[in-house]
C-alpha positions, -999 to +999 in steps of 0.1 A: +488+165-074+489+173-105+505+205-118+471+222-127+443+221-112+412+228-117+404+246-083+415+279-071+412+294-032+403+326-021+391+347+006+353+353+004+341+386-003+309+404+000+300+400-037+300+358-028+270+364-006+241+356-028+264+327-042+275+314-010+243+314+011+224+296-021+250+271-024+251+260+012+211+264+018+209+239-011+240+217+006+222+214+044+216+176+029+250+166+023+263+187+055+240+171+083+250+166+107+289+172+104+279+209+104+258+234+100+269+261+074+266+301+073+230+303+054+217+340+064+231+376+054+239+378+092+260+346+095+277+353+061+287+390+075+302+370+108+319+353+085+337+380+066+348+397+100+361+365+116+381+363+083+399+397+089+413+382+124+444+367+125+436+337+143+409+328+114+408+320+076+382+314+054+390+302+019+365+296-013+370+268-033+365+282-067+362+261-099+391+283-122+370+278-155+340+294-143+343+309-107+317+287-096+322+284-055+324+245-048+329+248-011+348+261+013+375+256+040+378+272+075+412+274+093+404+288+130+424+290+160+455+300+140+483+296+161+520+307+154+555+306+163+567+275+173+537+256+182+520+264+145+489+249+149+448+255+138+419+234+132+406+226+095+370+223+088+355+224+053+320+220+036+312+211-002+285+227-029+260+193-030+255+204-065+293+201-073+299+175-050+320+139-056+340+157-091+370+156-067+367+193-067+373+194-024+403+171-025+418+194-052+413+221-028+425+205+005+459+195-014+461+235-020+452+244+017+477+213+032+503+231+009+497+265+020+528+278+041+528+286+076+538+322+086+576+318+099+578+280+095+599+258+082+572+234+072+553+242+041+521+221+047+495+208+073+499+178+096+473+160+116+480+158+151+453+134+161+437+101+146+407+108+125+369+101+140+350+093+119+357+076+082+344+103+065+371+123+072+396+096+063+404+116+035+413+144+051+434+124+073+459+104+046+462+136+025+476+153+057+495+128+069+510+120+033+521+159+033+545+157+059+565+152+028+562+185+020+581+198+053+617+205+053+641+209+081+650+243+095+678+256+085 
């Protein structure tokens, strides 16, 4: 990855409602039928009280030059100690989609340290099933790298 990028993550606030639920009513295209994104003022308020649990994370992909929102990322079922595991699900902006924007920010969440790890990045743990998330799957699996023995 290169040393800049052009993509920054953050958690989702409630001034990214109007943003959000545009961007992902506009994206139902691209997303069907992988998933089916928060697109009401009640879904988007779920989603900023999941995000204040624990076990949860919602992160905004955000292009740095503008603040545009090019997606998001969900990281749910977060658990710690020594198991350290969660499942990763993300959803692009159709209108800012295939600019690489996504893969910028997976490389920043499969960096992002664990809580009281040793390893500083993601790893699958099962094969991917579908070739659209391919992806996904060799930039996880490449990050291993990134993991360094406890010491």
């Amino acid at each position: 990855m290169p040393a800049a990028t052009t993509i920054e993550l953050r958690a989702p606030t409630p001034r990214d409602r109007a943003e959000f639920i545009a961007a992902m009513r506009a994206s139902r295209g691209l997303h069907h039928p992988w998933l089916v994104a928060p697109v009401s003022d009640e879904a988007f308020a779920g989603l900023l009280r999941r995000n204040r649990d624990e076990r949860f994370a919602t992160l905004l992909a955000c292009r740095r030059a503008d603040g545009a929102i090019v997606g998001y990322f969900n990281i749910a079922e977060i658990v710690r100690g020594s198991f350290q595991s969660a499942y990763l699900s993300y959803a692009a902006v159709a209108a800012h989609s295939r600019r690489g924007y996504m893969t910028q920010g997976l490389e920043l969440v499969l960096r992002m340290p664990s809580p009281g790890s040793a390893c500083t990045a993601s790893r699958p743990t099962s094969s991917p099933p579908t070739r659209r998330r391919s992806l996904w799957w060799r930039a996880a699996a490449l990050s291993g790298r990134a993991c360094r023995s406890a010491t």
